[in-house]
C-alpha positions as CSV (number, residue, x, y, z in Angstrom):
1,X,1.4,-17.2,-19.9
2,X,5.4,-16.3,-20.1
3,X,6.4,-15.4,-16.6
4,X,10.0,-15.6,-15.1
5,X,9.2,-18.8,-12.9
6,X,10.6,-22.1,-12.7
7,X,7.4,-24.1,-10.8
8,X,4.5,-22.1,-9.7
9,X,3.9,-23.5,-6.2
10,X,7.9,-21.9,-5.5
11,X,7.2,-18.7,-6.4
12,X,6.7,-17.0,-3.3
13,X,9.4,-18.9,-1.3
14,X,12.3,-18.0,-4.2
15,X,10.8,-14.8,-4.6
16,X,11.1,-14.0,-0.9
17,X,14.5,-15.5,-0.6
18,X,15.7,-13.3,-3.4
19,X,14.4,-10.5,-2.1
20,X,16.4,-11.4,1.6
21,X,19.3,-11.8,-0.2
22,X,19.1,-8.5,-1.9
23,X,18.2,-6.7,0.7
24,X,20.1,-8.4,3.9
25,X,21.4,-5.4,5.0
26,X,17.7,-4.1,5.9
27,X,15.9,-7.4,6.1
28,X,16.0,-10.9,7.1
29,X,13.5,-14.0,6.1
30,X,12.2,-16.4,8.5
31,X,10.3,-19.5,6.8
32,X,7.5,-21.5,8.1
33,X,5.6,-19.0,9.0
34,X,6.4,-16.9,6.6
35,X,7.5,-13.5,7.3
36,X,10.1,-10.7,6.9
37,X,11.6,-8.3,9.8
38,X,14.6,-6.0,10.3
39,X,17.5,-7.4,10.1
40,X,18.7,-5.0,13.3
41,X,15.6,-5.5,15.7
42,X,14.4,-2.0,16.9
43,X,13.9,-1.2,20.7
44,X,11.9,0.4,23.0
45,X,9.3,1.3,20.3
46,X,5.5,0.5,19.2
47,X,6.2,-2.5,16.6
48,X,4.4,-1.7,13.3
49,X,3.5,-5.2,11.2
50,X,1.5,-4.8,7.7
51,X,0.9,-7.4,5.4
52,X,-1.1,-8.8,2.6
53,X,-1.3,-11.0,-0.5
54,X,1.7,-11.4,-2.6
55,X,1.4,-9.7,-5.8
56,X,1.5,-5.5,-4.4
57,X,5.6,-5.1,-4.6
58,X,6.9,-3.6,-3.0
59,X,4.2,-3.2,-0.5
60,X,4.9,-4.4,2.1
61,X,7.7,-6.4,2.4
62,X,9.8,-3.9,0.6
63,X,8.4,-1.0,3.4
64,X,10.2,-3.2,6.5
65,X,13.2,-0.9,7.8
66,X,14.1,2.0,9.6
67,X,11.1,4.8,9.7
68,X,8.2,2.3,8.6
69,X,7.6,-1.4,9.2
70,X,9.0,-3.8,11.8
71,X,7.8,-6.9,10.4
72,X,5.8,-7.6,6.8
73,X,3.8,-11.1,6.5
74,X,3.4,-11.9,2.5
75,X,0.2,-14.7,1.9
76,X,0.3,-16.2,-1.7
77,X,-0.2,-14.2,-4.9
78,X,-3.4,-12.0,-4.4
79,X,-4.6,-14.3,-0.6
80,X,-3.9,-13.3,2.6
81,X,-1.6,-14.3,5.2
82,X,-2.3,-16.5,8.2
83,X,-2.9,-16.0,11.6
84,X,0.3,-17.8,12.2
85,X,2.1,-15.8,10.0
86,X,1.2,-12.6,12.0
87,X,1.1,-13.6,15.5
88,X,5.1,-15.3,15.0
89,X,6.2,-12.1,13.4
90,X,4.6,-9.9,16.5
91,X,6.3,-11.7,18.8
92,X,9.5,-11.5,17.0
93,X,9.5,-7.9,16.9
94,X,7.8,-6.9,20.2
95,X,9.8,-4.2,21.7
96,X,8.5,-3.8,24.5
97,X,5.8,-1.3,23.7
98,X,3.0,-2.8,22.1
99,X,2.1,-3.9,18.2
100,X,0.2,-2.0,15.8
101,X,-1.4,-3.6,13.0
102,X,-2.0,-1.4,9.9
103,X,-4.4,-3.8,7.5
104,X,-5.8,-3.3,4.1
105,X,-9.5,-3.9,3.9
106,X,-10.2,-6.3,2.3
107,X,-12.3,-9.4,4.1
108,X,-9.5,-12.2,4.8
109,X,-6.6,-9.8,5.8
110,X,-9.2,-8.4,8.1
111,X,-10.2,-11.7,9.6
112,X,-6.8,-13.3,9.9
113,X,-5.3,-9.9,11.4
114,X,-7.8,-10.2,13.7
115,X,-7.5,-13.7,15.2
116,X,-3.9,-12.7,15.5
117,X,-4.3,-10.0,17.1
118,X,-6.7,-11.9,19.5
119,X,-4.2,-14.7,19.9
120,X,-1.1,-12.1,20.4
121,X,-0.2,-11.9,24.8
122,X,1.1,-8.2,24.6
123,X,-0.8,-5.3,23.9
124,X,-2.0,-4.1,20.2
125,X,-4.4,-2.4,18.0
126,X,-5.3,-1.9,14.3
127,X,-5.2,0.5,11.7
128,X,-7.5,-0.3,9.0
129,X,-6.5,1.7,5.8
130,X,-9.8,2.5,3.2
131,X,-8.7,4.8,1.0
132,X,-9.9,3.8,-2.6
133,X,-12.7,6.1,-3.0
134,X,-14.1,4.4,-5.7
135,X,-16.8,1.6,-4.5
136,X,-17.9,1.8,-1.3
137,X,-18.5,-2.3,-0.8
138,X,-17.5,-5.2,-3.2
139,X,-17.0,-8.3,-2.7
140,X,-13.7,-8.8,-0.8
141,X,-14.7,-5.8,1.6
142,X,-17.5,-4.1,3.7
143,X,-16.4,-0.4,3.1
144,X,-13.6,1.1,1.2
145,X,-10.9,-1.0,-0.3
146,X,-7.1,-0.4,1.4
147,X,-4.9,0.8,-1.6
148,X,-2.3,2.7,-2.4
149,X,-2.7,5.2,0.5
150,X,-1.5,2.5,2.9
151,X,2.0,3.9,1.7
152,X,1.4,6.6,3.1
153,X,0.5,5.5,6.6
154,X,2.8,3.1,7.1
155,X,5.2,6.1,6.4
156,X,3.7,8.5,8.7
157,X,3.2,6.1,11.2
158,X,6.3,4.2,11.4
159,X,8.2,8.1,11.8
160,X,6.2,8.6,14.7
161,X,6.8,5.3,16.4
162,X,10.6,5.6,16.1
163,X,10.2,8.4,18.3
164,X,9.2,6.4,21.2
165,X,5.5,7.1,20.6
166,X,3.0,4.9,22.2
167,X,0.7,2.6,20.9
168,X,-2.1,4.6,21.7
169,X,-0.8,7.8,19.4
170,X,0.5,5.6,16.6
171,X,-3.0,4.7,16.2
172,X,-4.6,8.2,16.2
173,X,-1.9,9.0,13.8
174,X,-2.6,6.3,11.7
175,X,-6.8,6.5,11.8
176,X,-5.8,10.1,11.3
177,X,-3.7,9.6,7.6
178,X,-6.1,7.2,6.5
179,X,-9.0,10.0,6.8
180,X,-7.1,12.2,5.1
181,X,-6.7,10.1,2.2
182,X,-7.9,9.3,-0.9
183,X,-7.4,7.1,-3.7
184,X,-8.7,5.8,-7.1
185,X,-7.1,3.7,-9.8
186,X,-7.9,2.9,-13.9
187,X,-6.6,-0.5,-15.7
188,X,-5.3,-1.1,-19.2
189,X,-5.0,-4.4,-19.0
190,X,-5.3,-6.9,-16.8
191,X,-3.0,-8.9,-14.5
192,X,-2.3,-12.5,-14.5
193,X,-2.1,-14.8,-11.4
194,X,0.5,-17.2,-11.9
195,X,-1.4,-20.2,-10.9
196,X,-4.6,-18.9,-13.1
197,X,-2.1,-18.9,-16.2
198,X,-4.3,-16.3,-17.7
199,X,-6.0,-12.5,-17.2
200,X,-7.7,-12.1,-14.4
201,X,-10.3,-10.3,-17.0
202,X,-10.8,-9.7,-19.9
203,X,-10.7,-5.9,-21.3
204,X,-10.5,-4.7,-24.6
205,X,-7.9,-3.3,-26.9
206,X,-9.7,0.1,-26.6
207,X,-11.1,0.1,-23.1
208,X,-10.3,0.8,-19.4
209,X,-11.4,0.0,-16.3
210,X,-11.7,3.0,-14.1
211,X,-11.9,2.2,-10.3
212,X,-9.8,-0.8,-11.0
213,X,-8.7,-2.5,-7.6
214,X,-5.9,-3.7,-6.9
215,X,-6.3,-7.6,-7.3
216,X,-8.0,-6.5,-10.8
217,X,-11.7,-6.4,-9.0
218,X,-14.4,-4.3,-11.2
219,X,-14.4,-0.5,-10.4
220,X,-16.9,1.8,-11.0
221,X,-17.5,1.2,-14.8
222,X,-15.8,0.2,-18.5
223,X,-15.6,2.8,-20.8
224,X,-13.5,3.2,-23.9
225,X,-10.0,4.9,-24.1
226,X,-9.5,8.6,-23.5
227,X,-6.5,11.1,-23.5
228,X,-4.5,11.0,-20.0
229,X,-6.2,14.5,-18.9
230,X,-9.5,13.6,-19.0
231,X,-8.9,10.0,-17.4
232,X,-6.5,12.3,-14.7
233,X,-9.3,14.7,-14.6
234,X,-12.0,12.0,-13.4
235,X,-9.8,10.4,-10.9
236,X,-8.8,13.7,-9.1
237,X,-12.5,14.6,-9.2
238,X,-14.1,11.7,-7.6
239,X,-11.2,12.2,-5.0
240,X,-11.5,15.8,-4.3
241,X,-15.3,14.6,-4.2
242,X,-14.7,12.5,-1.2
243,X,-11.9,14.6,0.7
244,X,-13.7,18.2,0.3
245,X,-10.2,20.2,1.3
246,X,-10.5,23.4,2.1
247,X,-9.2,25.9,-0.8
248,X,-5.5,26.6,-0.1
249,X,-5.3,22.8,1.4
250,X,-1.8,21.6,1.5
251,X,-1.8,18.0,-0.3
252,X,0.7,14.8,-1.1
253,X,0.0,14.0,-4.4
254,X,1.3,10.2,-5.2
255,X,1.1,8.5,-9.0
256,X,1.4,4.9,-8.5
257,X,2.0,2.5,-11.0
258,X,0.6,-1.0,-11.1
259,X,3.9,-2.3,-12.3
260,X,3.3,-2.3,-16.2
261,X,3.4,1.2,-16.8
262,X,6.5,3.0,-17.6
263,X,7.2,6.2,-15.5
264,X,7.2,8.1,-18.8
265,X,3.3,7.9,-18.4
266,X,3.4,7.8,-14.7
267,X,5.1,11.4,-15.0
268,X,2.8,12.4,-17.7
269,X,-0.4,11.5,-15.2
270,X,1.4,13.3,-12.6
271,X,1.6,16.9,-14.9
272,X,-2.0,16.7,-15.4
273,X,-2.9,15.8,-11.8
274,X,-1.1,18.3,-10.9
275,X,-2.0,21.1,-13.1
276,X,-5.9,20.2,-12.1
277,X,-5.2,20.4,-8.5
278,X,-3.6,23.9,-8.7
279,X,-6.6,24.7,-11.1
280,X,-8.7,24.0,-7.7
281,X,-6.7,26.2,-5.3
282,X,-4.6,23.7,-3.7
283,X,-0.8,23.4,-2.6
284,X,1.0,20.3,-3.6
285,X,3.5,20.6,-1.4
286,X,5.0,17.1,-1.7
287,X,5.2,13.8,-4.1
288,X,5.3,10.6,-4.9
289,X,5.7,9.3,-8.3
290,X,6.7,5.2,-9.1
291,X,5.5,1.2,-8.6
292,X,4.6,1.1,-5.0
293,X,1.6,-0.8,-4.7
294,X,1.1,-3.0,-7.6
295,X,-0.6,-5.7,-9.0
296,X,1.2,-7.7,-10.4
297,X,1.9,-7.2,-14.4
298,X,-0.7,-5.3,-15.0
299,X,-0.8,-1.7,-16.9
300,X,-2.8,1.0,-14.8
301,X,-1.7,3.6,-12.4
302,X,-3.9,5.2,-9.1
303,X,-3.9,9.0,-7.7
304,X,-3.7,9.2,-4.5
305,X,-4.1,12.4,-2.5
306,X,-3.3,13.1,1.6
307,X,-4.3,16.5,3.2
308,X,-1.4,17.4,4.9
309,X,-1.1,19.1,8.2
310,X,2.0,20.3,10.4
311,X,2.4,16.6,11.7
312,X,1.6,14.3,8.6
313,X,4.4,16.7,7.1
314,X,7.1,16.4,9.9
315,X,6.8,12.6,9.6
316,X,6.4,12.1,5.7
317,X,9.9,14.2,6.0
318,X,12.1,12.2,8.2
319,X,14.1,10.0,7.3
320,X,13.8,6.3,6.0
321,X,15.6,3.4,4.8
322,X,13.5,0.4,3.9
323,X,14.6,-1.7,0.1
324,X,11.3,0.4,-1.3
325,X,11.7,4.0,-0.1
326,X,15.3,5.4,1.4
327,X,15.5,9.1,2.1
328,X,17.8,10.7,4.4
329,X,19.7,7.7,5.7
């Protein structure tokens, strides 16, 4: 394993740091728990905190700013955070109008969110993002994986709650984008957990994995290696399978790269996705093309797709300024 570290065990903690450093006009770092808010606390809004294994940069640390998240809590590579971790960064951004929780599903973030949120003395509730369309259970969830689409919510959502929303809308808002959504990914290779020192699995020089999750869990099947269209092709279909938008639907169409893919290809997935969903009688009416939820170094890339509506749009529009996505600020 070559990795830019110096000891394992620091990785998060000098990663982090970095990160605070780079970023300390939009962030700040607090240690022990750990966790990452505004540097400017917000006020007289709905507090939105995400969070997750390390590993998914820039989600979600790299979402904390104006027009998405108030707080971000980062476990170790690939495990969730703690209860502590949560319920200290909820009370340092409570602003008076309650804490919403948007979670990933998968089993430990679930849990841990959870006893936070019992723990927590002000009011709150959850959105639980599910958008991977590709296995239904597996073994780190009961129901859909959270992926990509949680990108997307966190977006929406955040918008809305810097309007003054309450708690009570951000969650129908947020329930709302993630039932919209739709996502599935395919692996090249594998990623490597710094502490594991080698792949996660083992794939061959002339295979995929299509359905990949995003910790490198098994997706729906390995099959060999195909052109981009017809990979594309299978990816929007099982999506368009599960959404069923009307013809003439209105969608966000987002490539996301698991980090080891170069946007040359990322752009080339995005022609063909594209091109298909235009084939069906849809409108992509807006994008998203980069590394937004990764996994670590591995080579891949996910289609994600959001029905849009008057609303989703107005909020996907405004403006936002977070170290991972800065538009009109």
């Amino acid at each position: 394993m070559k990795k830019f570290i110096n000891k394992v065990n620091d990785v998060l903690v000098e990663s982090l740091s970095g990160f605070a450093m780079a970023h300390q006009d939009i962030v700040q770092l607090h240690l022990d728990p750990h966790f990452v808010v505004r540097a400017n606390k917000a006020s007289n809004k709905v507090a939105l905190i995400s969070g997750g294994g390390s590993g998914h940069e820039p989600l979600h640390a790299g979402f904390v700013g104006y027009g998405m998240l108030d707080a971000a809590c980062p476990g170790h590579v690939f495990t969730s955070p703690s209860p502590d971790q949560m319920l200290a960064a909820a009370e340092a951004v409570d602003a008076g109008k309650g804490v919403l929780f948007i979670v990933k599903n998968y089993a430990g973030d679930v849990m841990n969110f959870e006893m936070a949120a019992e723990m927590l003395s002000v009011p709150n509730a959850t959105v639980l993002t599910s958008d991977d369309v590709a296995v239904e259970n597996s073994t780190w969830t009961s129901g859909r994986r959270g992926v990509a689409g949680t990108v997307i919510v966190e977006k929406v959502v955040g918008s809305l709650a810097e309007t003054g929303a309450d708690l009570a809308a951000c969650k129908a808002l947020g329930d709302k984008v993630n039932q919209r959504t739709g996502s599935m990914g395919v692996a090249l290779t594998s990623c490597t957990v710094p502490a594991a020192g080698r792949a996660t699995f083992d794939i061959g020089d002339n295979e995929l994995e299509m359905g990949v999750g995003i910790h490198g869990e098994p997706g729906r099947r390995r099959e060999a290696m195909r052109p981009a269209d017809a990979i594309v092709a299978d990816l929007v279909a099982a999506i368009l399978h599960d959404l069923k938008p009307a013809a003439g639907a209105e969608v966000l169409l987002m490539v996301n790269g698991f980090a080891a893919t170069p946007l040359m290809e990322l752009y080339l997935l995005y022609h063909s996705a594209e091109k298909l969903l235009k084939a069906q009688g849809l409108i992509v009416s807006r994008s998203l093309v980069g590394n937004y939820t990764t996994a670590l170094d591995m080579a891949g890339a996910s289609i994600t797709l959001c029905l849009l509506d008057d609303e989703i749009k107005q909020h996907w529009d405004s403006p936002v300024h977070t170290a991972g996505l800065r538009r009109g600020c």
